[in-house]
C-alpha positions as CSV (number, residue, x, y, z in Angstrom):
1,X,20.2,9.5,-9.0
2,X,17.2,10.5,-11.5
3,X,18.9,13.6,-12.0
4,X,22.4,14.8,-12.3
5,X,24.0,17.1,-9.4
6,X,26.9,18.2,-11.0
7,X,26.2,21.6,-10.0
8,X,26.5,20.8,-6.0
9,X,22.5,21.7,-5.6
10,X,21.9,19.8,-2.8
11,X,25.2,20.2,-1.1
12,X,24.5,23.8,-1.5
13,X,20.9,23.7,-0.4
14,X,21.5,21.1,2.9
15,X,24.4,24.0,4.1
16,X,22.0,26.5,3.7
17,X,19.5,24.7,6.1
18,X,22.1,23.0,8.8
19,X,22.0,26.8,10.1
20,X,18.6,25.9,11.5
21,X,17.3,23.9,13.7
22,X,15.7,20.6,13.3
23,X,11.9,22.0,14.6
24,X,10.5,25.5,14.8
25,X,7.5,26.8,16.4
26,X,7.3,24.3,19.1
27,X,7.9,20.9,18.1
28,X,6.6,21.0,14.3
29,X,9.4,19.2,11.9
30,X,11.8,21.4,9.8
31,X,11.5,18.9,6.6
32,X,13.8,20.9,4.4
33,X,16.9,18.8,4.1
34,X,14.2,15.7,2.9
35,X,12.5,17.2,0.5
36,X,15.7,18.9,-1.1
37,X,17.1,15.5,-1.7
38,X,14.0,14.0,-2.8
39,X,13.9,17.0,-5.5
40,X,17.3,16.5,-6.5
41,X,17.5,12.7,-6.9
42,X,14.0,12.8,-9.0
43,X,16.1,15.2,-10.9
44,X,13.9,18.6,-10.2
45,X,18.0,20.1,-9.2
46,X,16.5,23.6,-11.1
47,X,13.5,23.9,-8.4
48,X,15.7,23.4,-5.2
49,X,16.6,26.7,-4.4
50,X,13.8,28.2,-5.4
51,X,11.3,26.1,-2.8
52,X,14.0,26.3,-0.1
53,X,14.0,30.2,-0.6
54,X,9.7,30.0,0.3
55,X,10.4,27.0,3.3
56,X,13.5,28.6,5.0
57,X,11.6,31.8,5.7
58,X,9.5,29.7,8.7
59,X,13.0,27.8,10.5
60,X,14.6,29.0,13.9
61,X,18.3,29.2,14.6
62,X,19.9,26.0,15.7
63,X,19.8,25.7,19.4
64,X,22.9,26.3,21.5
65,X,25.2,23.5,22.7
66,X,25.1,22.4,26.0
67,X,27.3,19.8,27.5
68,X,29.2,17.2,25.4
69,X,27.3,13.7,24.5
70,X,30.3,11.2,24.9
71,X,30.4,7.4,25.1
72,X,30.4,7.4,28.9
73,X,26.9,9.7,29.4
74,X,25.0,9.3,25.9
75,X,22.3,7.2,28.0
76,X,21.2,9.9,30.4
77,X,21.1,12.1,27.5
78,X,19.0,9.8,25.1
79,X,15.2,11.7,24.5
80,X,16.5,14.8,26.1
81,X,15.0,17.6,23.8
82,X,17.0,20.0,24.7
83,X,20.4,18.5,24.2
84,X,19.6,18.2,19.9
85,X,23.1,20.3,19.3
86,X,24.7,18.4,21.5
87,X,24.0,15.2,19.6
88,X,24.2,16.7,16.5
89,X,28.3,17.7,17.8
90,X,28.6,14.0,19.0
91,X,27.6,12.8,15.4
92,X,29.6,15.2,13.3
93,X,32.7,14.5,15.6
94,X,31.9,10.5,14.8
95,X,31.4,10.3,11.5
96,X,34.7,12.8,11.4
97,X,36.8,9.7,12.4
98,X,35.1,7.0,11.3
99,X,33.4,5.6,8.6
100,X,29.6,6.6,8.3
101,X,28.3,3.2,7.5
102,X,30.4,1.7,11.0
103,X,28.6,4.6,13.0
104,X,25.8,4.2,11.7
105,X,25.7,0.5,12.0
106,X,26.4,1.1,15.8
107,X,24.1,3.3,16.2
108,X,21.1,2.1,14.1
109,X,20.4,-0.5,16.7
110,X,20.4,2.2,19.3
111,X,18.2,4.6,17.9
112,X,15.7,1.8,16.8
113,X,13.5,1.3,19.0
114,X,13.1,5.2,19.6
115,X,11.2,5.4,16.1
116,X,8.4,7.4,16.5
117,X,10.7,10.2,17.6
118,X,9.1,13.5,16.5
119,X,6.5,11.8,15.4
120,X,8.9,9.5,12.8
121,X,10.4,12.6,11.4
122,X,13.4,11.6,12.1
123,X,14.0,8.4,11.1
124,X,12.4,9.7,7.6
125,X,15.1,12.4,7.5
126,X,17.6,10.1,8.4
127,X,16.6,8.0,5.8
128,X,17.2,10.7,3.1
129,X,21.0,11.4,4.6
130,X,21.0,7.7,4.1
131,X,20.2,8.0,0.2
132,X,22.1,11.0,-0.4
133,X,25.3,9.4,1.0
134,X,25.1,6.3,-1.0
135,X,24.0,8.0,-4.2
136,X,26.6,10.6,-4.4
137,X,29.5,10.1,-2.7
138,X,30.8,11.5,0.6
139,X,30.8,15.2,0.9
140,X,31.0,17.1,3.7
141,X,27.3,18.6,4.0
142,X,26.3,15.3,3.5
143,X,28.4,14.1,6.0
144,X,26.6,16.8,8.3
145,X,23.5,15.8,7.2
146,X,23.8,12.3,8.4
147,X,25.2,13.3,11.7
148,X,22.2,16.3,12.3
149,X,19.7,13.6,11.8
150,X,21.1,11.3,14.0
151,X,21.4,13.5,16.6
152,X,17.5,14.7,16.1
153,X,16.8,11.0,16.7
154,X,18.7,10.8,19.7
155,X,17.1,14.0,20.9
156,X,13.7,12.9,20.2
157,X,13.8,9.3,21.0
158,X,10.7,8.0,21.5
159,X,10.0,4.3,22.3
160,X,6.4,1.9,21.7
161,X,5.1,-0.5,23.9
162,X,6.9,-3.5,24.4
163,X,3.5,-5.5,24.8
164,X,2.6,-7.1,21.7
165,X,-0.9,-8.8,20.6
166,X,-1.2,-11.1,17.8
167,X,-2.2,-10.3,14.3
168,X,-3.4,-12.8,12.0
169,X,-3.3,-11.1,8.2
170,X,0.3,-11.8,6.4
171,X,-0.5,-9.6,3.3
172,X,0.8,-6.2,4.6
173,X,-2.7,-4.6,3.4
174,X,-4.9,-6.5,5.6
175,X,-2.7,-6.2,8.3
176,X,-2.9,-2.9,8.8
177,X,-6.6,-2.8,7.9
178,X,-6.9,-4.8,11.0
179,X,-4.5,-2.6,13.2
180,X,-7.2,-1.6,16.4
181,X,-7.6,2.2,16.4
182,X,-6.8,4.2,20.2
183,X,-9.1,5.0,21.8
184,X,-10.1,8.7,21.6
185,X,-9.6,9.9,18.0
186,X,-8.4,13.1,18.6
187,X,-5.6,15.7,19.5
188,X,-2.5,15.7,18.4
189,X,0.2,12.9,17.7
190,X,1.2,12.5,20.8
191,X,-1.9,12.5,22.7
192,X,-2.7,9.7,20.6
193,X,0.3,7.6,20.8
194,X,0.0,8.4,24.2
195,X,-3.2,5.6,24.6
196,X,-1.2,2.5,23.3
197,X,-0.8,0.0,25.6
198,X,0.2,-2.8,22.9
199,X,1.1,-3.2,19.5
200,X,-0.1,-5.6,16.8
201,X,2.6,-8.0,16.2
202,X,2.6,-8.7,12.3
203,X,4.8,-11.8,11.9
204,X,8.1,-10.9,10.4
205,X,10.8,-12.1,8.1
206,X,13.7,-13.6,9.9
207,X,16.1,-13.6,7.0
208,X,17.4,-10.6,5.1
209,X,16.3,-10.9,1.5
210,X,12.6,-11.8,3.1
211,X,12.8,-8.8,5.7
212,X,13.6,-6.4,2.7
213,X,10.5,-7.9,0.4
214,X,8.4,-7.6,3.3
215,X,9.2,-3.9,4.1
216,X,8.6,-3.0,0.5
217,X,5.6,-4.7,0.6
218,X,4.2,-2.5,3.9
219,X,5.5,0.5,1.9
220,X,3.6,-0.3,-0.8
221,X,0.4,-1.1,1.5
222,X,0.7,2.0,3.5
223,X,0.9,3.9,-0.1
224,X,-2.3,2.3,-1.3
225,X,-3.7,2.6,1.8
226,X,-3.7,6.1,1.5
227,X,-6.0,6.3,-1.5
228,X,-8.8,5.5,0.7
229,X,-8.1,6.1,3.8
230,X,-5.9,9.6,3.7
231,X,-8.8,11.8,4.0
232,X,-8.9,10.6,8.2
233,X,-5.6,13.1,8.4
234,X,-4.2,13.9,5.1
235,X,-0.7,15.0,6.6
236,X,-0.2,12.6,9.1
237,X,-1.1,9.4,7.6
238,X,1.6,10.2,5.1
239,X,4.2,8.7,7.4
240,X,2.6,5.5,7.5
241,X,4.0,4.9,4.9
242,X,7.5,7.6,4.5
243,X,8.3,6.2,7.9
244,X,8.7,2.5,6.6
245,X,9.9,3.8,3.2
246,X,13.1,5.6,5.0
247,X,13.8,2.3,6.8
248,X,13.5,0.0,3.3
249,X,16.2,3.1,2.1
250,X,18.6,2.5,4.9
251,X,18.8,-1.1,4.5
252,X,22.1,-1.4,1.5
253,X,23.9,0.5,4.3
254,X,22.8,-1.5,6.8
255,X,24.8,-5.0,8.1
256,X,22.2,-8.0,6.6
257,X,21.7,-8.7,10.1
258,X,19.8,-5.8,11.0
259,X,17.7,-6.1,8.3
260,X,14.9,-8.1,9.8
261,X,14.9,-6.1,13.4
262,X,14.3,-3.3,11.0
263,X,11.5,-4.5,9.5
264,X,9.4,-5.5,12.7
265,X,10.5,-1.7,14.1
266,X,9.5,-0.1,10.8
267,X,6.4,-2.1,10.9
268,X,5.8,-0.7,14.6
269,X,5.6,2.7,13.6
270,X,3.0,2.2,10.3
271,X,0.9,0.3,12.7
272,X,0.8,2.9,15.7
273,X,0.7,6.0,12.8
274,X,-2.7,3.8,11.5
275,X,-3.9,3.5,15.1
276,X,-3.8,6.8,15.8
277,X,-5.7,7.8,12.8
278,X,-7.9,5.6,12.2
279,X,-11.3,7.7,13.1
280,X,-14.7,6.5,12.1
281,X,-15.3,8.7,8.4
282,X,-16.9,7.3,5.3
283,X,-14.0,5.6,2.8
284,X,-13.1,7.9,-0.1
285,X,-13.1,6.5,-3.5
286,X,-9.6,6.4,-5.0
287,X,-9.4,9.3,-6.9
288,X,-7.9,7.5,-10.2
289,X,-4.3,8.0,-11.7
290,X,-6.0,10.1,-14.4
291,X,-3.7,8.9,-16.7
292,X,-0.5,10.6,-15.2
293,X,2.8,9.8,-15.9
294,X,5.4,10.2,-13.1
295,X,7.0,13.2,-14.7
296,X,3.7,14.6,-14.4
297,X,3.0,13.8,-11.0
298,X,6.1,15.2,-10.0
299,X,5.9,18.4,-11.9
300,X,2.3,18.4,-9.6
301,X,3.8,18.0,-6.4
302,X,6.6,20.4,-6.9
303,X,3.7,23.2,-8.1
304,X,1.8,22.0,-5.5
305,X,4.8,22.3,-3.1
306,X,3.6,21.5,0.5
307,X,6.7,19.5,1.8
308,X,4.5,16.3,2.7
309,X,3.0,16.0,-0.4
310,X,6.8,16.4,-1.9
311,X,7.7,13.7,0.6
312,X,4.7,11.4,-0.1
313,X,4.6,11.6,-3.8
314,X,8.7,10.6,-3.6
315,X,7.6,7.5,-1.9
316,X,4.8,7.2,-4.3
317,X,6.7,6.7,-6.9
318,X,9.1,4.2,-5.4
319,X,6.0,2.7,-5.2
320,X,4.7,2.9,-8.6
321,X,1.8,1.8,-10.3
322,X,-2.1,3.4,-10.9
323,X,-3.2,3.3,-7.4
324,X,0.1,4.7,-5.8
325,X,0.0,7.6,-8.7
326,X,-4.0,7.8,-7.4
327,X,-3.0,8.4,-3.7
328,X,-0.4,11.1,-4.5
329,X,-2.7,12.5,-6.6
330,X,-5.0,12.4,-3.4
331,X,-3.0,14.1,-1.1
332,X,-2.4,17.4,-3.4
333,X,-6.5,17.1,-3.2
334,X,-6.5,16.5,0.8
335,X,-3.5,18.8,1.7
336,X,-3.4,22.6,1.5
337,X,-0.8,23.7,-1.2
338,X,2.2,25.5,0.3
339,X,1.3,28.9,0.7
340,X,3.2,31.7,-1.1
């Protein structure tokens, strides 16, 4: 970590939030538990209570259990909405016996090609569980952090088209300038996902080391991308690139041999994310890093405090460089600050 937890801050804070549900007024995404770990690993411990205390005010209850998800019926209940507890008690009773990284690694392949579940929220948040297990140790909210995002994936699970066209560009840029947009350019997430018949198929690594450059290399693209492009929808083109970002995070838990199946998934949901927002509008200019340091983009995004800009800026800064400091700076431009 950036940042010391010795104080148990985002134990603390992901207890306080695994009393709520994983969505709330409808089917929007309750991003708490990912933005508290971002804040805590880039060592902002001090401002996690705090923005949780503003956020929390907004969650529902978690839902009520239903009927138990065991190894014999798990199919029939994969993408069944209302059966997210039920998951959630299916995960927390695995990763009670076993080893997190051996359920996980079962279960990774599983969930996979469900991606875009909740519109990739939960792979993103599943991504953080990820990080906070492997940078600090396992603890029992963390534990339960894991297992209520898995089961939010489950619930969710949402697959892509299986029909794939080819697309030329290797550089991870071009490729997903060159990702066709859907059709009609409007309504919400899933209306749009709804319109793809086929996916670009950008060729992918087939061994590990070259399956984990290329992901960070899509990250990176779907970062910069933002710069000029995030003003088409300046909250959900940030998963373009937080969606990819949580697999690349996943990966050191991951078995080598997933690695590359990961990549072509991951690469999947950039592409139909891009798609789907990819309306006819005049390019912005980058807005310029103005000379920001990361301290000081952070301390920006934590005033500015809208959880996708938290999100975005965390995965900005994985990034690094002038033009990923310009997109973050970008999206506490394009995205209303957190109100309150």
């Amino acid at each position: 970590m950036s940042g010391t937890d010795g104080n148990g801050t985002l134990d603390e804070a992901l207890e306080r939030l695994h009393t709520t549900g994983p969505e709330y007024r409808g089917r929007l995404s309750n991003h708490g538990p990912m933005v508290v770990e971002a804040l805590v690993r880039r060592g902002r411990s001090a401002d996690v209570h705090r923005w949780l205390d503003g956020y929390r005010r907004r969650l529902q209850g978690m839902p009520e259990r239903t009927e138990a998800v065991t190894r014999a019926n798990w199919r029939e209940a994969l993408g069944d909405p209302r059966r997210v507890a039920d998951w959630t008690a299916h995960f927390a009773a695995e990763t009670g016996e076993r080893p997190w990284r051996e359920v996980l690694a079962e279960w990774w392949p599983r969930l996979l090609p469900g991606i875009t579940a909740s519109a990739t929220h939960s792979v993103i948040r599943t991504g953080h569980a990820v990080q906070a297990l492997l940078d600090g140790g396992e603890s029992r909210p963390r534990l339960s952090e894991l297992a209520h995002s898995l089961g939010y994936w489950a619930a969710r699970h949402q697959t892509l088209p299986r029909t794939r066209t080819p697309l030329v560009p290797a550089d991870a840029g071009a490729a997903l300038d060159a990702v066709p947009a859907v059709p009609r350019q409007r309504g919400g997430i899933q209306d749009r996902l709804a319109q793809l018949s086929a996916l670009p198929d950008w060729p992918a690594a087939t061994e590990p080391e070259a399956a984990r450059d290329q992901l960070a290399a899509l990250v990176t693209a779907a970062v910069h991308r933002y710069a000029t492009h995030g003003h088409v929808d300046p909250v959900m083109l940030v998963h373009s690139a937080t969606a990819p970002h949580a697999v690349l995070r996943t990966l050191p838990a991951l078995p080598r041999g997933l690695w590359p199946v990961s990549l072509a998934t991951a690469w999947s949901a950039s592409a139909a994310v891009t798609a789907a927002y990819t309306a006819p509008a005049p390019v912005a200019h980058p807005v310029g890093d103005g000379g920001c340091t990361p301290e000081e983009v952070l301390e920006r995004a934590v005033s500015h405090g809208d959880d996708h800009a938290i999100k975005f800026t965390d995965t900005a800064l994985a990034v690094g460089g002038r033009t990923a400091t310009a997109a973050a700076l970008s999206a506490f431009t394009l995205i209303p600050p957190a109100a309150g």
